[in-house]
PDB file of N, CA, C and O in Angstrom, chain B, residues numbered from 101:
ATOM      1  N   UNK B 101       8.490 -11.027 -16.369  1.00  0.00           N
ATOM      2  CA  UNK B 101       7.467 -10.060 -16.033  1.00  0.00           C
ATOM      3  C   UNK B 101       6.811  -9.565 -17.325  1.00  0.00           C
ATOM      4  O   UNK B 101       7.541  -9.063 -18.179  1.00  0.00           O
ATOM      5  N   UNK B 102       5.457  -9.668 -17.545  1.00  0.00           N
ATOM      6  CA  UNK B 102       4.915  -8.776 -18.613  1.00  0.00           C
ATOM      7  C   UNK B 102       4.919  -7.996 -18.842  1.00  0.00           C
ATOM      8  O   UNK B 102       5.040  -7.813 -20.053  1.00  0.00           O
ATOM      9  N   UNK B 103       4.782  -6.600 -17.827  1.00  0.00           N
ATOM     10  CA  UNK B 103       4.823  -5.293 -18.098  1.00  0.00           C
ATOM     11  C   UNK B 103       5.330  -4.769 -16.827  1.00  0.00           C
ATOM     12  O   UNK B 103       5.983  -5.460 -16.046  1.00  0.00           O
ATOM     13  N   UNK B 104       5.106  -3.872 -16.681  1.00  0.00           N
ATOM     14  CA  UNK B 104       5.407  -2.318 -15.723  1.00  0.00           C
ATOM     15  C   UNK B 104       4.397  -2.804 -14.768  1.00  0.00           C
ATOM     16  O   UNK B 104       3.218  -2.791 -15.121  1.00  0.00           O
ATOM     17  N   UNK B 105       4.768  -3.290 -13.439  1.00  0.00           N
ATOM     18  CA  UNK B 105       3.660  -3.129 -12.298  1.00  0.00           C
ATOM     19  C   UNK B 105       3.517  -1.660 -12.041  1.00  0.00           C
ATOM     20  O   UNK B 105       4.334  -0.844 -12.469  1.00  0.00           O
ATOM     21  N   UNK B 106       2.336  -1.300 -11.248  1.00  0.00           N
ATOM     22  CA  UNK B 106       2.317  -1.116 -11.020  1.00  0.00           C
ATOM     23  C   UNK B 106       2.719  -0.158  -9.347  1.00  0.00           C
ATOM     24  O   UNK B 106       2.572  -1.022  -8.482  1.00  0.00           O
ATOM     25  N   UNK B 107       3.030   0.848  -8.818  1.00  0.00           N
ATOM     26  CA  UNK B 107       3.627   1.208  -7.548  1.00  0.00           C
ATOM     27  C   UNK B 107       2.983   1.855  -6.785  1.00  0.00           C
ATOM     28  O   UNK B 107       2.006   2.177  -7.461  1.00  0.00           O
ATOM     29  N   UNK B 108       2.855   2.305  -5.744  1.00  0.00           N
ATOM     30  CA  UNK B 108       2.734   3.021  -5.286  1.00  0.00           C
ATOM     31  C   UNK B 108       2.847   3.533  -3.577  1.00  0.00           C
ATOM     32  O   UNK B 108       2.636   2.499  -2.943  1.00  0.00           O
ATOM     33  N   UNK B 109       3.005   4.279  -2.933  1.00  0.00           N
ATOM     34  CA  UNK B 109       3.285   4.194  -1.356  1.00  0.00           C
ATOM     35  C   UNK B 109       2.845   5.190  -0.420  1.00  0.00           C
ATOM     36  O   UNK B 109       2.714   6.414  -0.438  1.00  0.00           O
ATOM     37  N   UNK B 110       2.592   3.926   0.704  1.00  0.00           N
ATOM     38  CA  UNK B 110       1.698   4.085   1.713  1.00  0.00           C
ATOM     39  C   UNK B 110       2.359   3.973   3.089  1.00  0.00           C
ATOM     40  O   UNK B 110       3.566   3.913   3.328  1.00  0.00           O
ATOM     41  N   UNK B 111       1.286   3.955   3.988  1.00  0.00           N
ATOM     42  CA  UNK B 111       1.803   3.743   5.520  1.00  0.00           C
ATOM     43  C   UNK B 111       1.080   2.675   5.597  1.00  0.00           C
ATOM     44  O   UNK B 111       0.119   2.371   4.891  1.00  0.00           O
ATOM     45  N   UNK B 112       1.785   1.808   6.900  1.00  0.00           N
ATOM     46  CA  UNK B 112       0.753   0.760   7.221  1.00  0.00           C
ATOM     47  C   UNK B 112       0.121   0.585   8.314  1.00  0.00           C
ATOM     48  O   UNK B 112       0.718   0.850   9.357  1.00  0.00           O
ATOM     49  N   UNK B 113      -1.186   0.115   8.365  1.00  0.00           N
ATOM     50  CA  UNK B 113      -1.769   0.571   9.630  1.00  0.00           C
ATOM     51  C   UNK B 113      -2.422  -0.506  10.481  1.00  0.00           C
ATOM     52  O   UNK B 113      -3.214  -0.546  11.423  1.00  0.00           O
ATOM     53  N   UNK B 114      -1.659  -1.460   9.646  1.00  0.00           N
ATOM     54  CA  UNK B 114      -2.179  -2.836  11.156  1.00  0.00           C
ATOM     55  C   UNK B 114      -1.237  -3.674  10.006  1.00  0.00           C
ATOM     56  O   UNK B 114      -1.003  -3.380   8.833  1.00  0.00           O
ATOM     57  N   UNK B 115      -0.696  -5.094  11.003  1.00  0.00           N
ATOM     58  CA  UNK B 115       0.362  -5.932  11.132  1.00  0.00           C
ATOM     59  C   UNK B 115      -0.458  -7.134  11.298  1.00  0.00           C
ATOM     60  O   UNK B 115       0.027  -8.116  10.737  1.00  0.00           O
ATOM     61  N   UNK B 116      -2.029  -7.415  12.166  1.00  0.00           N
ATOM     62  CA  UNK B 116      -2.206  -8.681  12.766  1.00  0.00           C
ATOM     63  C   UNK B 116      -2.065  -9.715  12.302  1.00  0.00           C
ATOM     64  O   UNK B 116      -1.839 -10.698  13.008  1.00  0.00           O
ATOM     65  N   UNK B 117      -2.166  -9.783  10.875  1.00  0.00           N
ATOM     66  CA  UNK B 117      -2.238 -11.289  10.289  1.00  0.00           C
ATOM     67  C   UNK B 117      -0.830 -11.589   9.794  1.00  0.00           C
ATOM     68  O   UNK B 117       0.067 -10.762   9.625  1.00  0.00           O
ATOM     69  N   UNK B 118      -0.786 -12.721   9.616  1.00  0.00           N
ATOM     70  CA  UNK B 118       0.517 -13.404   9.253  1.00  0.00           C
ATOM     71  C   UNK B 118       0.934 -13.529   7.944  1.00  0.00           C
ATOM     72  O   UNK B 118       0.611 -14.418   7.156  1.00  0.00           O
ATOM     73  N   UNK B 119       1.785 -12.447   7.724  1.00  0.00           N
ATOM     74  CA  UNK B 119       2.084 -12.333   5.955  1.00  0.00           C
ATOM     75  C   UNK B 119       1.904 -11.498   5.289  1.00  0.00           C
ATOM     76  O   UNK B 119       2.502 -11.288   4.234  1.00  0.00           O
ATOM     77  N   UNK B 120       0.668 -10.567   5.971  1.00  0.00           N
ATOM     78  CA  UNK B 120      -0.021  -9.796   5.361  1.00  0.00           C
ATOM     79  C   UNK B 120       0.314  -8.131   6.466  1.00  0.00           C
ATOM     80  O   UNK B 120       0.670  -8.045   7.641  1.00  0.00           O
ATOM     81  N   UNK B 121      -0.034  -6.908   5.319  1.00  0.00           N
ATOM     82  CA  UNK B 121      -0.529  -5.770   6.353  1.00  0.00           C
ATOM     83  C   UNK B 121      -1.312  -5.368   5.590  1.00  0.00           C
ATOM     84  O   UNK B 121      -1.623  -5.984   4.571  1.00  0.00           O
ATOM     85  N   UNK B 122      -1.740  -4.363   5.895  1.00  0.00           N
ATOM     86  CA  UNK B 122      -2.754  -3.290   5.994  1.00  0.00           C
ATOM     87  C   UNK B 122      -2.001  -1.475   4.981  1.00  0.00           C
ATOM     88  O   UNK B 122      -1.100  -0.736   5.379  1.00  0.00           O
ATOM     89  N   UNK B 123      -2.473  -1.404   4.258  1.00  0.00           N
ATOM     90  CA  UNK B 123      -1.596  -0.225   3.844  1.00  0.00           C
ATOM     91  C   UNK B 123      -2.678   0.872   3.420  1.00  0.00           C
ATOM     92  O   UNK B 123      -3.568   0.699   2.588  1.00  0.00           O
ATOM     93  N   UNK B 124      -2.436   2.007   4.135  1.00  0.00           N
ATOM     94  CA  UNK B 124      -3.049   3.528   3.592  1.00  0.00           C
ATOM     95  C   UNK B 124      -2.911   4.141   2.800  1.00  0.00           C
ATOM     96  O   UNK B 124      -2.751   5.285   3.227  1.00  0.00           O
ATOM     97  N   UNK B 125      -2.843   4.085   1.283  1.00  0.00           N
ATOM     98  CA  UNK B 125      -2.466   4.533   0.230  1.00  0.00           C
ATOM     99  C   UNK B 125      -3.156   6.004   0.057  1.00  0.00           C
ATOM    100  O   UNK B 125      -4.326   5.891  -0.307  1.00  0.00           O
ATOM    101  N   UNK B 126      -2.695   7.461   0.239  1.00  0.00           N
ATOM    102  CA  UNK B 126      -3.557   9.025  -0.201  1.00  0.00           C
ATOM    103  C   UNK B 126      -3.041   8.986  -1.557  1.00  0.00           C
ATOM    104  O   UNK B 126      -2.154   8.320  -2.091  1.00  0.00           O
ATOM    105  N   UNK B 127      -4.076  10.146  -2.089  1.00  0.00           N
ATOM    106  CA  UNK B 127      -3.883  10.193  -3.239  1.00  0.00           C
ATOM    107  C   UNK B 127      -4.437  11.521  -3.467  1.00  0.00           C
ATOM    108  O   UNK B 127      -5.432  11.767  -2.786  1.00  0.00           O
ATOM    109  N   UNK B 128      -3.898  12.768  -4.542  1.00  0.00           N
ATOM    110  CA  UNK B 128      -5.018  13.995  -4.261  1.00  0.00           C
ATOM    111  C   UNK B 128      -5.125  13.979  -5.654  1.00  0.00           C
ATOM    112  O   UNK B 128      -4.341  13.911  -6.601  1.00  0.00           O
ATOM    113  N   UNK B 129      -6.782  14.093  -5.433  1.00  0.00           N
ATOM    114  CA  UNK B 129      -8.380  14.139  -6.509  1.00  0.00           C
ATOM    115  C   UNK B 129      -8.605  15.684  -6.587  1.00  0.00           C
ATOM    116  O   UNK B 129      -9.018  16.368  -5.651  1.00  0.00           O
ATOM    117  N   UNK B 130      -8.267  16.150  -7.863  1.00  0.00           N
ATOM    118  CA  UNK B 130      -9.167  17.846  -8.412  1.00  0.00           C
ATOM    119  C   UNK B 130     -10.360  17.508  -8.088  1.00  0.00           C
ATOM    120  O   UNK B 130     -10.651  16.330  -8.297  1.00  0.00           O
ATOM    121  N   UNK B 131     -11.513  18.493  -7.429  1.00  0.00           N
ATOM    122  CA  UNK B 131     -12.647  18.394  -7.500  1.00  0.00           C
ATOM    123  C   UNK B 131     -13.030  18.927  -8.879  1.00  0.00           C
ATOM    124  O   UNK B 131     -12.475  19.914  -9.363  1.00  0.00           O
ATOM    125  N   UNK B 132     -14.186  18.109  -9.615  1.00  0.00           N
ATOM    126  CA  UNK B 132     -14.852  18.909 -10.744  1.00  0.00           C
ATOM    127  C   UNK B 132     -15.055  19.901 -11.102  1.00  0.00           C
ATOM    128  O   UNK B 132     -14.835  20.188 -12.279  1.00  0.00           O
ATOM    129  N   UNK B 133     -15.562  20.815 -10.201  1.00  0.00           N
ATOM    130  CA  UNK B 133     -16.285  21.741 -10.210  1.00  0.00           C
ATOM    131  C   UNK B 133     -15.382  22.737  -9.527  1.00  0.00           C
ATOM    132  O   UNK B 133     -14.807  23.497 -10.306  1.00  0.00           O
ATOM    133  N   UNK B 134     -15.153  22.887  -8.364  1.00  0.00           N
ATOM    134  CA  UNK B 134     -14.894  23.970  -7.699  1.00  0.00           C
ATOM    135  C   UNK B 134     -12.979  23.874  -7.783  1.00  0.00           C
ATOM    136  O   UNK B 134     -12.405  24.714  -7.091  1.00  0.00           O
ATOM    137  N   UNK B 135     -12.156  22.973  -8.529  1.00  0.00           N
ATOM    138  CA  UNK B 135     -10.929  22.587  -8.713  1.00  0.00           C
ATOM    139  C   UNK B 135     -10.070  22.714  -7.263  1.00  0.00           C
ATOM    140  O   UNK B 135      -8.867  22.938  -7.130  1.00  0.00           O
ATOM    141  N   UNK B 136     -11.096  22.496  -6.217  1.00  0.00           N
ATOM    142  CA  UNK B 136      -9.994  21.732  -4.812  1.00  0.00           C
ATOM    143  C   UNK B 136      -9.327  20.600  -4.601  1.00  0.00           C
ATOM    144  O   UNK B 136      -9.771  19.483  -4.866  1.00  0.00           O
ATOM    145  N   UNK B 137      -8.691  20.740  -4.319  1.00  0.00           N
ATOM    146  CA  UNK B 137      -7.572  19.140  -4.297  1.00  0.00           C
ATOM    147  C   UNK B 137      -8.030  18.347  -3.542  1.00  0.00           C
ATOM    148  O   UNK B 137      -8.858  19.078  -2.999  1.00  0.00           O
ATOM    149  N   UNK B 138      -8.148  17.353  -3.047  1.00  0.00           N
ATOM    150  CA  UNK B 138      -8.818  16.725  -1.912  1.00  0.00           C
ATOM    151  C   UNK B 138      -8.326  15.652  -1.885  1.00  0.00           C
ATOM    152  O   UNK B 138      -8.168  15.004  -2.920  1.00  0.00           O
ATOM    153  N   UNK B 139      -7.907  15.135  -0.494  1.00  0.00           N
ATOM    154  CA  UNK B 139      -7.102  13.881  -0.093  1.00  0.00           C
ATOM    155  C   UNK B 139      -8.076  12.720  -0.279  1.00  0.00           C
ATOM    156  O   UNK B 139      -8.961  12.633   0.572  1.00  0.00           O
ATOM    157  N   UNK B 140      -8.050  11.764  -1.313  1.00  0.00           N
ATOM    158  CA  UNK B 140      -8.536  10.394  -1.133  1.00  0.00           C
ATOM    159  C   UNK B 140      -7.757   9.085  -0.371  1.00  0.00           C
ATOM    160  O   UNK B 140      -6.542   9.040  -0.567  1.00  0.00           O
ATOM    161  N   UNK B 141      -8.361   7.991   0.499  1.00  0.00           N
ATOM    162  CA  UNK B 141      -7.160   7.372   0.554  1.00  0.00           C
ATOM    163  C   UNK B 141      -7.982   6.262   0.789  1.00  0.00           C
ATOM    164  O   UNK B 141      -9.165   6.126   1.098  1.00  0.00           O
ATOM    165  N   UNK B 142      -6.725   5.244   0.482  1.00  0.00           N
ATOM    166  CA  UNK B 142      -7.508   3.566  -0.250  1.00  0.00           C
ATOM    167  C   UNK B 142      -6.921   2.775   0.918  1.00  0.00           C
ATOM    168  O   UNK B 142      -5.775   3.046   1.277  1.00  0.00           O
ATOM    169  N   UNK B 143      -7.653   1.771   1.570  1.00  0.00           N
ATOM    170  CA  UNK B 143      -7.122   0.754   2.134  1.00  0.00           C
ATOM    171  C   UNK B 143      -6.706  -0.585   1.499  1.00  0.00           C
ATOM    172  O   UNK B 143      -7.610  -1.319   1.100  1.00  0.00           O
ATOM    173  N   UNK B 144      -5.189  -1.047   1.343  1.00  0.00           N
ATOM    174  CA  UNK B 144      -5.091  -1.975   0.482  1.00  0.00           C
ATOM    175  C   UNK B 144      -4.555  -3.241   1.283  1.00  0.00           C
ATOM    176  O   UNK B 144      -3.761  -2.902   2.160  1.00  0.00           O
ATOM    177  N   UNK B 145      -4.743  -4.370   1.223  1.00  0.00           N
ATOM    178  CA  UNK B 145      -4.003  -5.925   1.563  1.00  0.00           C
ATOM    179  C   UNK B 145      -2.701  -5.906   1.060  1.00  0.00           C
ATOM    180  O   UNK B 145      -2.490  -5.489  -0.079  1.00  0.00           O
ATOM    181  N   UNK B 146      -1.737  -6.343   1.837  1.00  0.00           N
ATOM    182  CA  UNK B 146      -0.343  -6.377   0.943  1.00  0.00           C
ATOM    183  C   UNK B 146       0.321  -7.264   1.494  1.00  0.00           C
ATOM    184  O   UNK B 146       0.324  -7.447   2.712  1.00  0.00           O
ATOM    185  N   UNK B 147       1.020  -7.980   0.600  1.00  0.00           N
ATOM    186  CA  UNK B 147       1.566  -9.763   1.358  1.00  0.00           C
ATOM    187  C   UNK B 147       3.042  -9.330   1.408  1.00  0.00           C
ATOM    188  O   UNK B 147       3.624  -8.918   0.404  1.00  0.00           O
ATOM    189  N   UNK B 148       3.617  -9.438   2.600  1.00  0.00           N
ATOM    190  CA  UNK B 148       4.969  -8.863   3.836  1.00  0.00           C
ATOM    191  C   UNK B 148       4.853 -10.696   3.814  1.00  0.00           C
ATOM    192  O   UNK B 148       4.048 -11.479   4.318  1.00  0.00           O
ATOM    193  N   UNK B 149       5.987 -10.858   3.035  1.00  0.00           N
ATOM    194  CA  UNK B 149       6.464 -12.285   2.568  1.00  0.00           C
ATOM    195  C   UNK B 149       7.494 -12.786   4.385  1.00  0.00           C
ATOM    196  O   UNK B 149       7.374 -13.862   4.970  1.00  0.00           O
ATOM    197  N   UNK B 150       8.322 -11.691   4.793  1.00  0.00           N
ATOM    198  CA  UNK B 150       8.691 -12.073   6.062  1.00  0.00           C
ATOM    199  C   UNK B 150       8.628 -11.313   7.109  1.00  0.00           C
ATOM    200  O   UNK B 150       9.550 -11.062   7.886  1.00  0.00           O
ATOM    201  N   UNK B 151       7.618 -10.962   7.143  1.00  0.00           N
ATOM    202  CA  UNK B 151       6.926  -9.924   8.279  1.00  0.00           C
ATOM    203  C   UNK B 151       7.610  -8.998   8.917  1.00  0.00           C
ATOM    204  O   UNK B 151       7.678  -8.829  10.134  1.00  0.00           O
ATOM    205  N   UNK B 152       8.267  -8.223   7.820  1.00  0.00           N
ATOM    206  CA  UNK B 152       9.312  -7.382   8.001  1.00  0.00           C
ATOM    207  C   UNK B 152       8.362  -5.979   8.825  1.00  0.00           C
ATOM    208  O   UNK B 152       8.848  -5.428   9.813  1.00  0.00           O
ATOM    209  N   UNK B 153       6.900  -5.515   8.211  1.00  0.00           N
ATOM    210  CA  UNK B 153       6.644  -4.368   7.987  1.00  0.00           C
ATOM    211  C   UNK B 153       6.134  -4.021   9.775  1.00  0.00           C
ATOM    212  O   UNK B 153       5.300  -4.810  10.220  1.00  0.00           O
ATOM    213  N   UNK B 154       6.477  -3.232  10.443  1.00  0.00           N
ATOM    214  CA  UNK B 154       5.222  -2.744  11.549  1.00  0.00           C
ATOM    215  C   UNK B 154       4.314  -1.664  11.203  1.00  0.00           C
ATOM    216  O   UNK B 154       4.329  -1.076  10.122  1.00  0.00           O
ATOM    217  N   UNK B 155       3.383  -1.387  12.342  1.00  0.00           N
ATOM    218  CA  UNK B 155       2.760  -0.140  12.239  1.00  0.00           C
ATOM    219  C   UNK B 155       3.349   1.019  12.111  1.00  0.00           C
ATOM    220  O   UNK B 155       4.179   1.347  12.959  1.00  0.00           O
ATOM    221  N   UNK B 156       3.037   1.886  11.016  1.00  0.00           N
ATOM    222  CA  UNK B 156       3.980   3.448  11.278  1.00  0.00           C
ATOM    223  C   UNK B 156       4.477   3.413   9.806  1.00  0.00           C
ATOM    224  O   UNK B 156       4.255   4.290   8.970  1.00  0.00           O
ATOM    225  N   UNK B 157       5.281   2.113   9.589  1.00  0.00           N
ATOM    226  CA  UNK B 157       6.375   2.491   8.374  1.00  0.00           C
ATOM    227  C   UNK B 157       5.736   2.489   7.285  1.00  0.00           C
ATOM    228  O   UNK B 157       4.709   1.869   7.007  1.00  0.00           O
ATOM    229  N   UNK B 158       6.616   3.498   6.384  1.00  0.00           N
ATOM    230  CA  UNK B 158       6.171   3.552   5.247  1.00  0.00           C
ATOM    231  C   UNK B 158       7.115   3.047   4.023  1.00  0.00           C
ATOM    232  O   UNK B 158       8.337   3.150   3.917  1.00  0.00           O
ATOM    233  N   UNK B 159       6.034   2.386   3.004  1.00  0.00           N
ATOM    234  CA  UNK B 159       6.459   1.447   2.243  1.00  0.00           C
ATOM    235  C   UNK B 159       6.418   1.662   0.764  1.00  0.00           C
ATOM    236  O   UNK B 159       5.819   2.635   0.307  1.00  0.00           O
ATOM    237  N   UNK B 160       6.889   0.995   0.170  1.00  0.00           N
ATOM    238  CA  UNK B 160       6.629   0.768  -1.540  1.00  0.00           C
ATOM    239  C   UNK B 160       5.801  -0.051  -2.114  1.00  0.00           C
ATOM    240  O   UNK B 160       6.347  -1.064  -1.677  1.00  0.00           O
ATOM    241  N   UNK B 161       5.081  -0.389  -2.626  1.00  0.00           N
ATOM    242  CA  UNK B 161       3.928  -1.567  -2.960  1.00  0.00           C
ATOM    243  C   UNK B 161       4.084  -1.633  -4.415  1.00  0.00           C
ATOM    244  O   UNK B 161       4.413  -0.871  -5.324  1.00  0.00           O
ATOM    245  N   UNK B 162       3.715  -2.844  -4.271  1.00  0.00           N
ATOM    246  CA  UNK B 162       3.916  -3.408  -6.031  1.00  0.00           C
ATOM    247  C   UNK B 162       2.772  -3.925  -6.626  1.00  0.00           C
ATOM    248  O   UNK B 162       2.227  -4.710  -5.851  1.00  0.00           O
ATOM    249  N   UNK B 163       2.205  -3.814  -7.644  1.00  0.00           N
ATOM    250  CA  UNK B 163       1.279  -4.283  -8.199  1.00  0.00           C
ATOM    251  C   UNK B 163       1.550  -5.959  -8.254  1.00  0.00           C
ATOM    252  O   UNK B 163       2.636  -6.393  -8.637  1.00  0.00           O
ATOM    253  N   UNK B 164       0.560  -6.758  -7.872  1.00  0.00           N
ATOM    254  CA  UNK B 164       1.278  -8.195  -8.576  1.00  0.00           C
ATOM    255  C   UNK B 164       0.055  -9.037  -8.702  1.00  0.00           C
ATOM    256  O   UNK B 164      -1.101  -8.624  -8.614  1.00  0.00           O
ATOM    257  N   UNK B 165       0.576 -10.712  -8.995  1.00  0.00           N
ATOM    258  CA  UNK B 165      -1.130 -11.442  -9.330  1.00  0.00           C
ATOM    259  C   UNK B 165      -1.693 -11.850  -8.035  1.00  0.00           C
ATOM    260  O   UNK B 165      -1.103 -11.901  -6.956  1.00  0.00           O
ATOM    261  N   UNK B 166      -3.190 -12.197  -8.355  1.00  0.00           N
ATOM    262  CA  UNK B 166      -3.815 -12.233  -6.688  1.00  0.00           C
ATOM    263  C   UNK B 166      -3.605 -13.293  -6.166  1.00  0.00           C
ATOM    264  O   UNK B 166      -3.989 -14.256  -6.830  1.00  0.00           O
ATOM    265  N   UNK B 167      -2.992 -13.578  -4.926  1.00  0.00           N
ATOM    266  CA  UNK B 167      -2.473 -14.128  -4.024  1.00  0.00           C
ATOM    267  C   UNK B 167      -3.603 -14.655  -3.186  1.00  0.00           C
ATOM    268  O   UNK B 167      -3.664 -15.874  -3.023  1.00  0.00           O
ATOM    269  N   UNK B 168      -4.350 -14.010  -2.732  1.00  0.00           N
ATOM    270  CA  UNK B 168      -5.798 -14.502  -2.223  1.00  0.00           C
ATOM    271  C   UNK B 168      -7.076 -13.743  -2.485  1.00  0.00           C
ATOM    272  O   UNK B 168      -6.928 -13.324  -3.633  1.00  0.00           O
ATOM    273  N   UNK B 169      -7.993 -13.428  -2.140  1.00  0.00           N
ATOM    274  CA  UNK B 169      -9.657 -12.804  -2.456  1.00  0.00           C
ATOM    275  C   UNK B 169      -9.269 -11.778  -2.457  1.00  0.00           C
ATOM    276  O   UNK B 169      -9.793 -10.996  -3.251  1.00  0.00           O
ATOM    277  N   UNK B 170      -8.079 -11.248  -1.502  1.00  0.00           N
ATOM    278  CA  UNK B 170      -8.260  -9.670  -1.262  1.00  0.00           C
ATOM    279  C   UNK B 170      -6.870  -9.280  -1.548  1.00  0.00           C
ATOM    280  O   UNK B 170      -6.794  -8.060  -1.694  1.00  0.00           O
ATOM    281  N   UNK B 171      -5.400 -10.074  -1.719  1.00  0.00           N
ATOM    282  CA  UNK B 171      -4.171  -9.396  -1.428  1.00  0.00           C
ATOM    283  C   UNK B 171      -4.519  -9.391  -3.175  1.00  0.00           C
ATOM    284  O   UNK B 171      -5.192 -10.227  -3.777  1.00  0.00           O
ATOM    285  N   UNK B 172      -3.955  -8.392  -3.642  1.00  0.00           N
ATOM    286  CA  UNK B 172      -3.005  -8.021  -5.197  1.00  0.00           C
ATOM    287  C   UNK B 172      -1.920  -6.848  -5.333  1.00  0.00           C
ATOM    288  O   UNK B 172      -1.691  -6.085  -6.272  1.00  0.00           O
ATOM    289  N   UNK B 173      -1.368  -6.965  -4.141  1.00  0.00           N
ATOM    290  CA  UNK B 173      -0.060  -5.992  -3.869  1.00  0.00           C
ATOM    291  C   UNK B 173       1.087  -6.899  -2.922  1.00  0.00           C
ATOM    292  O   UNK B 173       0.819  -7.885  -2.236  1.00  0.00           O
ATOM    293  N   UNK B 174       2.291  -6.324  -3.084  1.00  0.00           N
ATOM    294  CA  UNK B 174       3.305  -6.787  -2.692  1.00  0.00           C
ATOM    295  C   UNK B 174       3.975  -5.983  -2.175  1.00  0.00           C
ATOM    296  O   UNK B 174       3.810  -4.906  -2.749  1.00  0.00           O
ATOM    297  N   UNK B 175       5.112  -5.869  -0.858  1.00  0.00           N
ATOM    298  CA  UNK B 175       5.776  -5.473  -0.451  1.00  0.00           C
ATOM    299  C   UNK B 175       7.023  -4.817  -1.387  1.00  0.00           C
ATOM    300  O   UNK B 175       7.573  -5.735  -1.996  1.00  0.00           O
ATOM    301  N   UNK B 176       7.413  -3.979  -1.576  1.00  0.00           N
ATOM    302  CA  UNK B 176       8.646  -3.980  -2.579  1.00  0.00           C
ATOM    303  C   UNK B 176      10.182  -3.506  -1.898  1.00  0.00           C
ATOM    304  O   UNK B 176      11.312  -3.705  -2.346  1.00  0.00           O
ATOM    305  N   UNK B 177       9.804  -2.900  -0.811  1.00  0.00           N
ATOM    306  CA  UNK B 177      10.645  -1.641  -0.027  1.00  0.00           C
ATOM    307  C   UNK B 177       9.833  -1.467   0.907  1.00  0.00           C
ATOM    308  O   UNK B 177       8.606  -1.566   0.909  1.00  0.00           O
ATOM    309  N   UNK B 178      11.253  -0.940   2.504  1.00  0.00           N
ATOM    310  CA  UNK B 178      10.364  -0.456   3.652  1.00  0.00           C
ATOM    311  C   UNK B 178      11.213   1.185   2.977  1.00  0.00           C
ATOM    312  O   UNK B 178      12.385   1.346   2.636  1.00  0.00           O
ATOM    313  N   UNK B 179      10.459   1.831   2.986  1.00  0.00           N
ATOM    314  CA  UNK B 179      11.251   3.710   3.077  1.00  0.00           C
ATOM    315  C   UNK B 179      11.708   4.042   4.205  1.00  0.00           C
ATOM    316  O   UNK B 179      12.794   4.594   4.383  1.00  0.00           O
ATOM    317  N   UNK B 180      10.839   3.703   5.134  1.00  0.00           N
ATOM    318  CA  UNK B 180      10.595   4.772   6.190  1.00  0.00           C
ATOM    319  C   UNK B 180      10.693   3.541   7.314  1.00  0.00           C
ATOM    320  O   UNK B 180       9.804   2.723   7.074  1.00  0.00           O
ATOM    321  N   UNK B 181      11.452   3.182   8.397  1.00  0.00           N
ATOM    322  CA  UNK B 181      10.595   2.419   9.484  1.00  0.00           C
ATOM    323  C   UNK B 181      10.411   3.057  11.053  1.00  0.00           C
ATOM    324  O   UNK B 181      11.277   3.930  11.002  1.00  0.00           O
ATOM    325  N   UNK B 182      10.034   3.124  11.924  1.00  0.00           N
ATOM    326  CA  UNK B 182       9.133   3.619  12.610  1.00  0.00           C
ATOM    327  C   UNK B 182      10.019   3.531  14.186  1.00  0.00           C
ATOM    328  O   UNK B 182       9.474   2.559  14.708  1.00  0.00           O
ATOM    329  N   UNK B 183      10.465   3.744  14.605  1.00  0.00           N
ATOM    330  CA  UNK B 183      11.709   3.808  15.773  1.00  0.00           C
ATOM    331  C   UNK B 183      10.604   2.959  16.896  1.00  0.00           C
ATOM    332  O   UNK B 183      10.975   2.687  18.038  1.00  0.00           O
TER     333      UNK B 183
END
C-alpha cells in the first residue's frame, strides 16, 4: 500500500447492481459567513466484493484505485446491519 487510504462512513441506499452499492456519506460544513453547521451529503459507488451490504446498513469505506468510471471506494466493514 502507498499511503493512508482514505475512510470514511456511510449508509447505503440501494443494493441493485451486482458488486456494487450505493453509499450516503454526511458530512457537517461551517457556513462562511453566518458559522452554521450544515449537513452536506455525497453519493458514492462502492464495490461490495460479495454482496454482503443491504439497504439500511451502515458501513466503512475505503479509499482505493478506480475499479470502473464511477467506483473508487471499497467496502472495508459492515458497522451497523439492518434487522
Amino acid at each position: 500500500m502507498r499511503g493512508k487510504a482514505k475512510t470514511r462512513e456511510g449508509v447505503v441506499t440501494s443494493d441493485k447492481m451486482d458488486k456494487t452499492v450505493v453509499v450516503v456519506v454526511e458530512r457537517l460544513v461551517q457556513h462562511v459567513k453566518y458559522k452554521k453547521h450544515l449537513k452536506r451529503r455525497t453519493k458514492v459507488k462502492v464495490h461490495d466484493e460479495h454482496n454482503r451490504c443491504a439497504i439500511g446498513d451502515r458501513v466503512l469505506i475505503a479509499e482505493t484505485r478506480p475499479l470502473s468510471r464511477d467506483k473508487r471506494w471499497t467496502v472495508r466493514a459492515i458497522l451497523e446491519k439492518v434487522a
